[in-house]
N, C-alpha and C positions, 0 to 999 in steps of 0.2 A: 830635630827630635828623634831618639831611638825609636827601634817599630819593635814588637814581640816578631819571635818566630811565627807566631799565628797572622798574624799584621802584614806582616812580611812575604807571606803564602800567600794571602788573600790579595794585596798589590800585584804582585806580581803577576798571579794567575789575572787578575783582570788586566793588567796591563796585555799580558800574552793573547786573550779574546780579545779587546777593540782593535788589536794591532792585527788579527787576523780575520776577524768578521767587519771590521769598521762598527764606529758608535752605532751610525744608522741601525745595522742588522745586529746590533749586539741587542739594542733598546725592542725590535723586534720580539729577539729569542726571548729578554725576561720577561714579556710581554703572554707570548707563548706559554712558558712556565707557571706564570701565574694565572693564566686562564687554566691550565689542565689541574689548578690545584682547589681555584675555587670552586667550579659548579658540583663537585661534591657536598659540599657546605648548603649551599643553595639550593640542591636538590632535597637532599632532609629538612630544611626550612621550608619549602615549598610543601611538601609531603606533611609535615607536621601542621602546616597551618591549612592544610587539604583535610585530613583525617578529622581537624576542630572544627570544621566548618558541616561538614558531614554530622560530627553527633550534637553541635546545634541545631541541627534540623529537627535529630532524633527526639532532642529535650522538648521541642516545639510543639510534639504530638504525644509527648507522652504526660500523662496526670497522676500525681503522688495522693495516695489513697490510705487515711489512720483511722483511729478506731477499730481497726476488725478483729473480729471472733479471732480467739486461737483455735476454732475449729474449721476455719473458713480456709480453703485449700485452692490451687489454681483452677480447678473445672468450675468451683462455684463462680469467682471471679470472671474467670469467663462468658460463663454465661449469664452474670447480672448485668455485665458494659456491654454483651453483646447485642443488645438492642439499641445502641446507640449508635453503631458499627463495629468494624472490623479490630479484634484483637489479637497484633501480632504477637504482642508478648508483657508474661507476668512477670515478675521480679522480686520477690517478697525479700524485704531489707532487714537482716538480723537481728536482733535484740540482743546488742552487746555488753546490756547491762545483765542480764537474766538469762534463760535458758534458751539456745539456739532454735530449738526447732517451736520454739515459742514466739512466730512473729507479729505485729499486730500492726505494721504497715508494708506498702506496696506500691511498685512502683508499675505502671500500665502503662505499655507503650499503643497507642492507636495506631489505624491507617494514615489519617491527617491531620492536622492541626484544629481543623475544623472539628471531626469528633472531638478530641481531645476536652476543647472550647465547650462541646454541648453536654459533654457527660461532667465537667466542673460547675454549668449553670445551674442542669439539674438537681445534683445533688443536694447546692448550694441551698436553691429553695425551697426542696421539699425534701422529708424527712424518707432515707435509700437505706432499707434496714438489708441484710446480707446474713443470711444462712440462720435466720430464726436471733438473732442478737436484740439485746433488752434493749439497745439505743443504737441509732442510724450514723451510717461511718461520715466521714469528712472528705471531702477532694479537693486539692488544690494544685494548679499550673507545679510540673516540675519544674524543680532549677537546677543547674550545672552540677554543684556539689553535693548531690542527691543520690549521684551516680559513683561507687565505688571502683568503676573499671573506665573512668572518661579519660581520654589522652590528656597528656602535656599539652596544656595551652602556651604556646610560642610567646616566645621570652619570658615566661616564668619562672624562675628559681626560687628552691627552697633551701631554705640553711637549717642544720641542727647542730647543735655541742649540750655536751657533756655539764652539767650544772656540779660544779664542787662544795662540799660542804661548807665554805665560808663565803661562797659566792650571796649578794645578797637576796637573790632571785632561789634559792633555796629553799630557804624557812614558807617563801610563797607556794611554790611547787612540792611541797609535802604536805602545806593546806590545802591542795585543790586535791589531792591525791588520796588522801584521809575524806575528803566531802566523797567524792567521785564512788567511795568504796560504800560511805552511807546513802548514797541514792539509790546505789546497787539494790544495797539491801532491802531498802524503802520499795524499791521497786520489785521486787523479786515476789518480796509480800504480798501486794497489792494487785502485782499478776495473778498468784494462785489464787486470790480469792475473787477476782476476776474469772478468776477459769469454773471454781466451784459453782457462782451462782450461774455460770454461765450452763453448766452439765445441767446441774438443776432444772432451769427455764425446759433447754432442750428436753430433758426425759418428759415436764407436765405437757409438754409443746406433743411430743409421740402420744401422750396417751391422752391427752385430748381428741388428736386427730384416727385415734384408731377407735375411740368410743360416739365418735360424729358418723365415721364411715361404720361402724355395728348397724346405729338408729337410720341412715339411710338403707343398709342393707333388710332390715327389718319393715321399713315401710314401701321399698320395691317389693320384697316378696307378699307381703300383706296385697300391694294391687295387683300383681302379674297372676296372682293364683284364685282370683275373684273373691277374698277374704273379706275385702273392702267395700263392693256392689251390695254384698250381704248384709254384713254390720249397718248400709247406710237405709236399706230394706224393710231390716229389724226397729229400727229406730227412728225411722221417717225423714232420713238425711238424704239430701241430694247431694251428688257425688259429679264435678265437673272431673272431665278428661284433662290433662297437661296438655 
């Protein structure tokens, strides 16, 4: 049988190693070769499923938090879980449908698993209102796909193409596309006036609490300035000390 010029190279050159290394040390060298080619490979596989293992942990302690006020910011957040313990970190997850700086969930990363655990039970069973809001938020265990910056989970591939107009998977993906834009809308709605009543509550929510603080203002200086000893003198009231 003829060989290609290529064929031909490639014999030869191997003939010329075994004939001067011997098979023994020739099996060796590719031996060699293939070691200094793999643990590259293996080292980013290692690394990659090192990095996944790590922010499984993360997910472990962290609790995915909806309902909230669009006026509810990270210090409030903060300091509502922080009685449960240690809050490393807030994460408020965009509202892709509606306006950015409009979010109405959160993703709260704890100390440990165990916070985590006791700020999901509590919420769960009693009613955790946050920053003055007409209904109390939700909590629930994060999961993996919660998190928009989690690594590549090791061997996962993802494929995409191009859908062509006679493709039959078309006419579907211009229905989801066409709904996707009326949820938008549905929802965009439904926020602002979410937001309205929410202003609302807030503003009777201030001035309730600034006409409670008047009436207690009004009844310390009534007893601190002996207003009160008198009135109860004039009228035959007795008057108990706090």
């Amino acid at each position: 049988m003829d060989m290609t010029l290529v064929e031909k190279a490639n014999y030869d050159g191997m003939c010329f190693w075994t004939e001067k290394l011997g098979m023994s040390n020739l099996f060796r060298f590719w031996m060699y070769v293939y070691r200094l080619s793999v643990p590259s490979y293996m080292d980013s596989t290692s690394t990659a499923e090192t990095d996944y293992a790590v922010f499984l942990e993360k997910v472990k302690r962290t609790v995915y938090i909806d309902n909230l006020s669009p006026q509810v910011t990270e210090s409030v957040v903060r300091t509502a879980l922080g009685q449960f313990g240690t809050v490393k970190n807030v994460q408020f997850i965009p509202n892709y449908t509606g306006p950015k700086n409009i979010p109405c969930c959160a993703l709260v990363e704890m100390e440990c698993p165990r916070q985590a655990k006791a700020v999901v039970l509590e919420i769960t069973q009693f009613p955790f209102m946050m920053s003055g809001m007409p209904r109390p938020v939700r909590a629930f265990r994060a999961e993996e796909e919660m998190f928009d910056d989690r690594p590549i989970k090791p061997g996962r591939r993802i494929q995409c193409r191009w859908v062509d107009r006679k493709d039959p998977d078309f006419e579907v993906a211009s229905k989801i596309k066409h709904l996707v834009r009326k949820h938008a809308a549905e929802d965009l709605f439904l926020l602002q006036q979410q937001l309205a009543q929410e202003e609302k509550l807030a503003k009777q929510q201030d001035e309730t609490l600034k006409a409670n603080y008047k009436k207690f203002s009004i009844i310390d200086n009534v007893v601190s300035d002996g207003t009160a000893p008198g009135l109860a003198k004039l009228y035959n009231m007795k008057v108990f000390d706090a």
